[in-house]
Backbone bond lengths (Angstrom), bond angles and torsions (degrees), N, CA, C in turn:
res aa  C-N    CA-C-N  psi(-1)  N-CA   C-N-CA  omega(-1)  CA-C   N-CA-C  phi
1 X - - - 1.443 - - 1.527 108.59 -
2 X 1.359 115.46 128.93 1.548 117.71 -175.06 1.799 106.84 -107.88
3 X 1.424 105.22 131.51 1.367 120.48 -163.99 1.422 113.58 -91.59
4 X 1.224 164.85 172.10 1.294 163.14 78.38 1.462 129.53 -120.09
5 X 1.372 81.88 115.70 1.492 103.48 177.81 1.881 111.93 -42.14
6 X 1.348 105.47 142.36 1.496 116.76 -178.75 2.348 100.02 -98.72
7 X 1.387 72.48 169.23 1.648 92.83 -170.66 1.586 120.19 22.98
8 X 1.434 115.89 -122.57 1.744 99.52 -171.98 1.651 114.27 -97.26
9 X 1.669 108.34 51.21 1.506 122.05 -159.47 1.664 91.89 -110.70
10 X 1.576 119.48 134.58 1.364 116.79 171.56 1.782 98.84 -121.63
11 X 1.971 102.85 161.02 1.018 78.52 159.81 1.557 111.67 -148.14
12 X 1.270 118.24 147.68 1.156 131.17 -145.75 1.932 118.95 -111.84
13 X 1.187 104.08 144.44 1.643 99.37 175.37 1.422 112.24 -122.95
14 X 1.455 114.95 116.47 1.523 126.61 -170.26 1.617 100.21 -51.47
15 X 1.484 112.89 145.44 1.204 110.14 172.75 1.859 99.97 -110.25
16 X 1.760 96.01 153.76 1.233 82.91 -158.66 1.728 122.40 -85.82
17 X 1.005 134.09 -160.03 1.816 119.26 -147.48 1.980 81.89 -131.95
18 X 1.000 93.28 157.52 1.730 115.31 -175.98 1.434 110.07 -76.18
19 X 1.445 103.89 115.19 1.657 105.07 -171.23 1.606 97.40 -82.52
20 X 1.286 149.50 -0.21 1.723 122.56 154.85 1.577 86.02 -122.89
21 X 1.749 95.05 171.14 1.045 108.71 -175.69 1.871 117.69 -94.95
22 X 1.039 128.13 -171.16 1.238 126.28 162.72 1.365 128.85 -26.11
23 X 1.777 109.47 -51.58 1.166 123.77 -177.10 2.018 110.67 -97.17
24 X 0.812 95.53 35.44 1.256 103.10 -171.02 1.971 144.28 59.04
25 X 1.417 88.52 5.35 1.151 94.47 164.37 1.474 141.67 -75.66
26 X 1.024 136.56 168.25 1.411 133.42 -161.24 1.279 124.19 -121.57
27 X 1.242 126.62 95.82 1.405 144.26 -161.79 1.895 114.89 -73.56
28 X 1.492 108.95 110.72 1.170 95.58 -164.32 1.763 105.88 -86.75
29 X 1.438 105.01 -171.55 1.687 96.80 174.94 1.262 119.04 -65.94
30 X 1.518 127.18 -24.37 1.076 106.54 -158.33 1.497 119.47 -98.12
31 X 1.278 107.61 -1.93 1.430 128.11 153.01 1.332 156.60 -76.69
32 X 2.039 89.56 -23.12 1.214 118.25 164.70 1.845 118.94 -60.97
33 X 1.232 130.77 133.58 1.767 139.78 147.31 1.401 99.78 -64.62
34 X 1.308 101.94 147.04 1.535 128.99 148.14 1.444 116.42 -51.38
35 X 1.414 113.08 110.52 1.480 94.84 -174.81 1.961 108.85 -64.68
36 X 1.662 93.57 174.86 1.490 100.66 -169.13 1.823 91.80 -108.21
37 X 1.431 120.16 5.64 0.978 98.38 -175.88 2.205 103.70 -126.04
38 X 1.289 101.18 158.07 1.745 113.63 -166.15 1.469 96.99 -147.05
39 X 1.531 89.12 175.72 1.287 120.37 -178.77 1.723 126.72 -116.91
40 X 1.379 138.13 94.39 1.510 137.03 -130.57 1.794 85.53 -79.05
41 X 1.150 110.65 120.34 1.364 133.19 156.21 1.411 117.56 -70.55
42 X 1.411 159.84 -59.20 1.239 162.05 60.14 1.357 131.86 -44.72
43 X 1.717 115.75 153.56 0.962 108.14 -169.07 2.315 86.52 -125.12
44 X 1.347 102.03 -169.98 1.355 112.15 172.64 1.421 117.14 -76.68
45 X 1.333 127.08 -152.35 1.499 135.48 156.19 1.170 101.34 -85.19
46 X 1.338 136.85 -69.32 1.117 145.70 151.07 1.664 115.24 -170.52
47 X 1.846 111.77 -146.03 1.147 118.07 157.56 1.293 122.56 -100.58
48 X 1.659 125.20 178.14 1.454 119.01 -166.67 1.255 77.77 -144.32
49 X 1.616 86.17 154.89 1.790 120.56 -178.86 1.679 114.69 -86.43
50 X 1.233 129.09 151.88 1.926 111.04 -175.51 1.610 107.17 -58.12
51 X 1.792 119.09 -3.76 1.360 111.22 172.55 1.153 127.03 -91.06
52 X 1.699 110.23 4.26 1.516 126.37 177.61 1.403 105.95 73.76
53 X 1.310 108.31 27.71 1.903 110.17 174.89 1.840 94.81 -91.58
54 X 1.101 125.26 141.00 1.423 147.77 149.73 1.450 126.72 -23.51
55 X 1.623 153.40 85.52 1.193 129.86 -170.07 1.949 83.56 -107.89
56 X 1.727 88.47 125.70 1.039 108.63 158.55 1.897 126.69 -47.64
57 X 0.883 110.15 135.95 1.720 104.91 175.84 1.698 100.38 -77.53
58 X 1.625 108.12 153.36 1.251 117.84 -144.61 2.247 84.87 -102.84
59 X 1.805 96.72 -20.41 1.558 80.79 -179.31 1.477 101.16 -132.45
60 X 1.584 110.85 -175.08 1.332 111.61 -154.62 1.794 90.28 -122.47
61 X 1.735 87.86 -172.64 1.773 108.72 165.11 1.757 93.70 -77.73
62 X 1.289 106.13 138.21 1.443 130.27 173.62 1.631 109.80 74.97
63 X 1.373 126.65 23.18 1.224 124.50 172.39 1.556 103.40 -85.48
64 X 1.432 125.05 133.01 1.362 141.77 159.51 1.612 110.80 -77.98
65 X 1.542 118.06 117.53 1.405 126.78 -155.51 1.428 85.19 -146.89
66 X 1.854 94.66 138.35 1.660 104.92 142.04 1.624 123.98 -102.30
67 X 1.262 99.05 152.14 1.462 117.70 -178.95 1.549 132.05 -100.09
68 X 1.392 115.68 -165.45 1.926 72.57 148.21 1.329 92.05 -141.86
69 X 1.111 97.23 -176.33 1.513 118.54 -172.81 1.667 110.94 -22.48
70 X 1.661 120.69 -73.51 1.010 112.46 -155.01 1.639 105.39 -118.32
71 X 1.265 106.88 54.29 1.393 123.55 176.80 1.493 118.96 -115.03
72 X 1.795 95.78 146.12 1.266 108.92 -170.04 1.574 121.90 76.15
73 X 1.130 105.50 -169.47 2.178 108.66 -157.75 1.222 96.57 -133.95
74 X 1.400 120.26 131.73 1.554 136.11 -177.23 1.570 98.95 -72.96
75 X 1.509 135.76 124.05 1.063 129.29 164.57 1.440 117.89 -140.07
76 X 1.618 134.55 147.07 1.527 125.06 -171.68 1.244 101.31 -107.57
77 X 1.543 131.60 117.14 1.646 112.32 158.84 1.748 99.13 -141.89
78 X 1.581 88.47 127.20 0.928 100.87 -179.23 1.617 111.11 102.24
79 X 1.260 119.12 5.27 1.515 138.68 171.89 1.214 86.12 69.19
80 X 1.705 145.76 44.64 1.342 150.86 129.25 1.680 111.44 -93.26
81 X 1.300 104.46 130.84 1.782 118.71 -177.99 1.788 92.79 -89.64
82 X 1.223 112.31 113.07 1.035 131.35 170.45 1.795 121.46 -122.23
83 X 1.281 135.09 168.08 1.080 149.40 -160.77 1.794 108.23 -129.37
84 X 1.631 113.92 119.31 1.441 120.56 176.93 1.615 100.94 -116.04
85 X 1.679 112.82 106.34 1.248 117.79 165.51 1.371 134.33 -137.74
86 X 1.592 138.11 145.14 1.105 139.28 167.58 1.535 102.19 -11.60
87 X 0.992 119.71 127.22 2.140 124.93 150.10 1.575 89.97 -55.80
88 X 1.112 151.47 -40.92 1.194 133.30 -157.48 1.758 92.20 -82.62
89 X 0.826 147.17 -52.32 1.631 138.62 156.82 1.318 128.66 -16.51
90 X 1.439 98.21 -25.13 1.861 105.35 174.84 1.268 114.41 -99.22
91 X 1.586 109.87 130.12 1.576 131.17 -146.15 1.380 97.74 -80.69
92 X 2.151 109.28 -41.30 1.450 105.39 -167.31 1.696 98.72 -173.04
93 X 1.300 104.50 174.71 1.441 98.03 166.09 1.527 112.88 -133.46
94 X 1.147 130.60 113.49 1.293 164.08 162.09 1.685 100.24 -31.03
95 X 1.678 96.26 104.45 1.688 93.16 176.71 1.661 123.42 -94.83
């Protein structure tokens, strides 16, 4: 089943977070956060202005973005756990 998000909605797949830390320790699950940061899978057309002009979306398919914490909607398609959120939810894009 092929997905795409409508108007200024992207949607995103968490990339996953570093199981030890700096110093070499080893971070188990139940301690681990959700990372805040993904990878944009599709995005919408975008948003529109009250003159019905087009605003382009500011990121693409394969842009690396942070989010924040408790943004966007848990959804599975394709038996992949993916993320559907506002572009305005994304903090930045990671060059």
């Amino acid at each position: 089943m092929a997905f795409k998000p409508l108007h200024d909605r992207v949607l995103v797949r968490r990339v996953q977070s570093e199981e030890k830390t700096k110093g070499g320790l080893i971070i188990p699950d139940t301690a681990k956060e959700k990372p805040a940061e993904g990878e944009v899978v599709s995005t919408g057309e975008g948003a529109r202005k009250d003159s019905g002009e087009l605003i382009a979306p500011s990121v693409k398919a394969g842009d690396r973005v942070l989010f924040g914490k408790w943004s966007g909607t848990e959804v599975t398609v394709n038996g992949e756990e993916l993320l559907i959120m506002k572009e305005s939810d994304i903090l930045g894009i990671l060059a």
